[in-house]
C-alpha positions in Angstrom: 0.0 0.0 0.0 1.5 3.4 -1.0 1.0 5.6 2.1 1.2 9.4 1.6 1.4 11.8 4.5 1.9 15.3 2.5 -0.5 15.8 0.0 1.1 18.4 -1.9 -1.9 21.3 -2.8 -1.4 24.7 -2.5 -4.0 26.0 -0.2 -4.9 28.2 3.2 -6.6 27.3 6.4 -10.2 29.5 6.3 -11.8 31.1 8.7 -14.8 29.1 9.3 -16.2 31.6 12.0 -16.0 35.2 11.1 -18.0 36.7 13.6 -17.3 34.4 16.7 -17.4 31.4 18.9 -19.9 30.8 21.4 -19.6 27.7 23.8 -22.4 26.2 25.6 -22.5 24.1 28.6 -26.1 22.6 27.9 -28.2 20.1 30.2 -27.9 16.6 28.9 -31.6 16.3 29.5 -32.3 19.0 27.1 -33.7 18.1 23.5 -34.1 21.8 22.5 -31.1 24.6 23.3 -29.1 24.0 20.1 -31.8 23.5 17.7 -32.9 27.0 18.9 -29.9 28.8 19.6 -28.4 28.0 15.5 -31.6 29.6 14.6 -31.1 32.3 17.2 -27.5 33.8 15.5 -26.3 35.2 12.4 -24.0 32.8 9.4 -20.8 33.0 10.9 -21.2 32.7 14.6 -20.2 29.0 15.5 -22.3 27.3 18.7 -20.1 24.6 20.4 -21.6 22.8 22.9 -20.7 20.0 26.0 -23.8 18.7 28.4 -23.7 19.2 32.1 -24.8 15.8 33.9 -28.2 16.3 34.9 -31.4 13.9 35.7 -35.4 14.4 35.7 -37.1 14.6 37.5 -36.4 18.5 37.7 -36.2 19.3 41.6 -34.3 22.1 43.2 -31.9 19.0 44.6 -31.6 17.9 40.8 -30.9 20.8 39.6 -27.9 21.7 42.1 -26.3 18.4 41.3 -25.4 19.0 38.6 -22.9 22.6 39.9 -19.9 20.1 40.6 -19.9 19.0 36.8 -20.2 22.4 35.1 -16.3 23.1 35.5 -15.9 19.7 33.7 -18.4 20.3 30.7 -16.8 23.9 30.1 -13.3 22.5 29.8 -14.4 20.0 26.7 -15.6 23.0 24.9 -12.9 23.5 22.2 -9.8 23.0 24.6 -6.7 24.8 23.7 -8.5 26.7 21.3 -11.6 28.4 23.2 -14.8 30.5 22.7 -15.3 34.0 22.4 -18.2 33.6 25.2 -19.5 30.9 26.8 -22.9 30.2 27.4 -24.5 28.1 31.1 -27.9 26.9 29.2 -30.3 26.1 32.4 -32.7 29.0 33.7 -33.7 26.9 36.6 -30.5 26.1 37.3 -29.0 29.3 37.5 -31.7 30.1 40.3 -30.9 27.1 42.0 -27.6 26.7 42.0 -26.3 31.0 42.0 -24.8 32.8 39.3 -22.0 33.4 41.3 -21.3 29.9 41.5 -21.8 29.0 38.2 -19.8 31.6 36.8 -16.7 30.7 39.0 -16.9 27.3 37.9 -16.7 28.5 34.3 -13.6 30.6 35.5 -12.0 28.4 36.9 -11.5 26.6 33.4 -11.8 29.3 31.4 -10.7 32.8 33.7 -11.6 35.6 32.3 -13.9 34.8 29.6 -17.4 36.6 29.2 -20.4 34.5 30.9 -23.9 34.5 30.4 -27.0 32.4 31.2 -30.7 32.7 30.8 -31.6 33.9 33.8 -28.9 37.0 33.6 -29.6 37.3 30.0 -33.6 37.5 30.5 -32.9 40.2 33.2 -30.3 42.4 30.8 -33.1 42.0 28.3 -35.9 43.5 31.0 -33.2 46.4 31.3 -33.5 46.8 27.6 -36.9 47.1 26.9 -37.5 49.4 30.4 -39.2 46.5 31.6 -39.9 46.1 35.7 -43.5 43.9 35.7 -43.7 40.7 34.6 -45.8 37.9 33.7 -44.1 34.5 34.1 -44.8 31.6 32.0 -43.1 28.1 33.2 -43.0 24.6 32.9 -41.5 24.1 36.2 -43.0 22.5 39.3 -44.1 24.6 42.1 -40.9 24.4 44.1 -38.7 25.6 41.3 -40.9 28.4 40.0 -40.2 29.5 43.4 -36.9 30.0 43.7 -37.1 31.9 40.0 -39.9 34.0 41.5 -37.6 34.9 44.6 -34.2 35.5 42.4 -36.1 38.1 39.8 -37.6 39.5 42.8 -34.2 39.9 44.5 -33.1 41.8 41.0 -35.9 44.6 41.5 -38.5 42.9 38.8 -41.7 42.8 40.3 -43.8 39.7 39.4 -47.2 40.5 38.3 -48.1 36.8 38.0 -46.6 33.2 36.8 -48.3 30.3 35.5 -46.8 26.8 34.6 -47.5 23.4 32.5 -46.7 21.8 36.3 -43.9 19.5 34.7 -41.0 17.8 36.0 -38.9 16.5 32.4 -37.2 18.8 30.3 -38.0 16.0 27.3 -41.7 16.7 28.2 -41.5 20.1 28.3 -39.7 20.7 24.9 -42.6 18.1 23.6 -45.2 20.8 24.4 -46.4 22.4 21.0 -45.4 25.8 20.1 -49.1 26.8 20.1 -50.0 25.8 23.0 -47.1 27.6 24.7 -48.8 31.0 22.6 -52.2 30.0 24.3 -51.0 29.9 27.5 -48.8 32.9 27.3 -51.8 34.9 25.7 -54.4 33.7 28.8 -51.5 33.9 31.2 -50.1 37.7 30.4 -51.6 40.7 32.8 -52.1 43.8 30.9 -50.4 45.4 33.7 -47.1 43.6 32.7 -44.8 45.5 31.3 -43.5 42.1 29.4 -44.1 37.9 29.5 -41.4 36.1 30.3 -41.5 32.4 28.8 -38.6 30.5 30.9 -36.8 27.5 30.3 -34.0 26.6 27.6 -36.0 23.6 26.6 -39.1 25.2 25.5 -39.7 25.6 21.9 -41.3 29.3 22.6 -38.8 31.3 20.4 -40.6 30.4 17.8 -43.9 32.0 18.7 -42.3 35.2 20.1 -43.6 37.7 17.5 -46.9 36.0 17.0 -47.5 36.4 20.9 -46.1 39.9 20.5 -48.5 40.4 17.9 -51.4 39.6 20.1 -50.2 40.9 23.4 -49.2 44.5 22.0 -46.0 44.6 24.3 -42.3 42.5 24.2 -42.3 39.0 25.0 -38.5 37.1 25.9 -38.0 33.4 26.1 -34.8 32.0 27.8 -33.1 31.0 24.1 -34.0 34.3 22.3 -32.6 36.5 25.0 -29.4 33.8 25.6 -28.8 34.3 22.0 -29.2 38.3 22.6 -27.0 38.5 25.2 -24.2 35.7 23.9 -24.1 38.1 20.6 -23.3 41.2 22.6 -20.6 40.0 24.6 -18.5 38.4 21.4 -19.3 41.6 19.7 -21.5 40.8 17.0 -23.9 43.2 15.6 -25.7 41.2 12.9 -29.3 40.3 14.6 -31.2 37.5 13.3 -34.8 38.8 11.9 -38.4 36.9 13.1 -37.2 36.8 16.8 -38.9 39.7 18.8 -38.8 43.1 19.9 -35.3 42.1 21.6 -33.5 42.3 18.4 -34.8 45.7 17.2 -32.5 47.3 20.4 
């Protein structure tokens, strides 16, 4: 067998993502982020992604497991190479387990490097739109949409009301159909609210943003649409995908 180990062609290494690199340390029980979030950003922003161990049923206990392994699923991300940001995919989670805590175990991998999740990225989004009342919209069991309620309280949004689907799988919850997540969001959002707030990573509600907008006459953010937001700004990116929201127009 004739072996050859230096094909001789004239050519140059391309650049195969202009406009960035954006790592995300998803849930391994999540069926939904990246299918969203590679709709959510322009051609030529690259989404890399490594799961986080996690289990259903969701619980606050299951949801801070899973803090010890996020240091270990942000290392696998590209090593030796890296991200321009990197994203923690799990709006629960953040309530449950800190931001604080998250983001030093991200650091402590990867120092220095821009953070984000969808619990900091929903509340930067807020900021945006002048928004300080919301109506929630979960699929999250009682004790979890507690803890959320309690860490958006603690960052000065008041919570007009929140309603939830009551379910305990992220597989279930990104099986719920797109229009039922614009019913409930329609029969769930106060006219007082200054926004709705559709939150979880594994909900397939960024694709019924502007059609709930539409009906509602105010902004709506989901947890993907305003990760993808956020993610954009800290690698520097202006393009803006179109069909998204309000979010993008800022």
């Amino acid at each position: 067998m004739r072996y050859d180990d230096h094909l001789r062609y004239e050519y140059e290494f391309e650049t195969i993502d202009p406009l960035g690199r954006i790592g995300v340390i998803a849930l391994a029980t999540d069926f939904n982020i990246e299918t969203d979030l590679r709709r959510l950003v322009p051609v030529g922003v690259e989404v890399l992604t490594n799961r986080v161990l996690n289990a259903n049923p969701i619980s606050l206990e299951s949801l801070r497991a899973m803090a010890p392994d996020i240091a270990r699923a942000g290392a696998g991300i590209l090593p030796n190479v890296g991200v321009d940001a990197m994203i923690y995919a799990c709006t629960s989670g953040t309530a449950a387990i800190g931001e604080e805590n998250v983001e030093a175990a991200i650091h402590s991998v990867w120092p220095g490097i821009p953070v984000t999740n969808p619990l900091k990225s929903a509340c930067a989004a807020f900021e945006a739109l002048g928004a300080k009342r919301l109506s929630v919209l979960t699929p999250y069991v009682r004790e979890v949409n507690e803890t959320l309620v309690e860490e958006l309280t603690r960052r000065g949004f008041e919570i007009v009301n929140i309603g939830s689907f009551n379910i305990d799988s992220d597989f279930d919850a990104t099986r719920i159909p797109s229009d039922a997540i614009a019913a409930a969001g329609r029969d769930l959002c106060d006219p007082s609210a200054d926004v709705l707030f559709v939150s979880c990573t594994a909900l397939r509600a960024a694709a019924v943003v502007e059609t709930l907008e539409a009906d509602l006459g105010k902004p709506v953010v989901c947890s993907n649409q305003a990760l993808a937001w956020h993610a954009l700004q800290l690698i520097g990116c202006a393009a803006r995908p179109t069909g998204f929201g309000r979010l993008f127009d800022r």
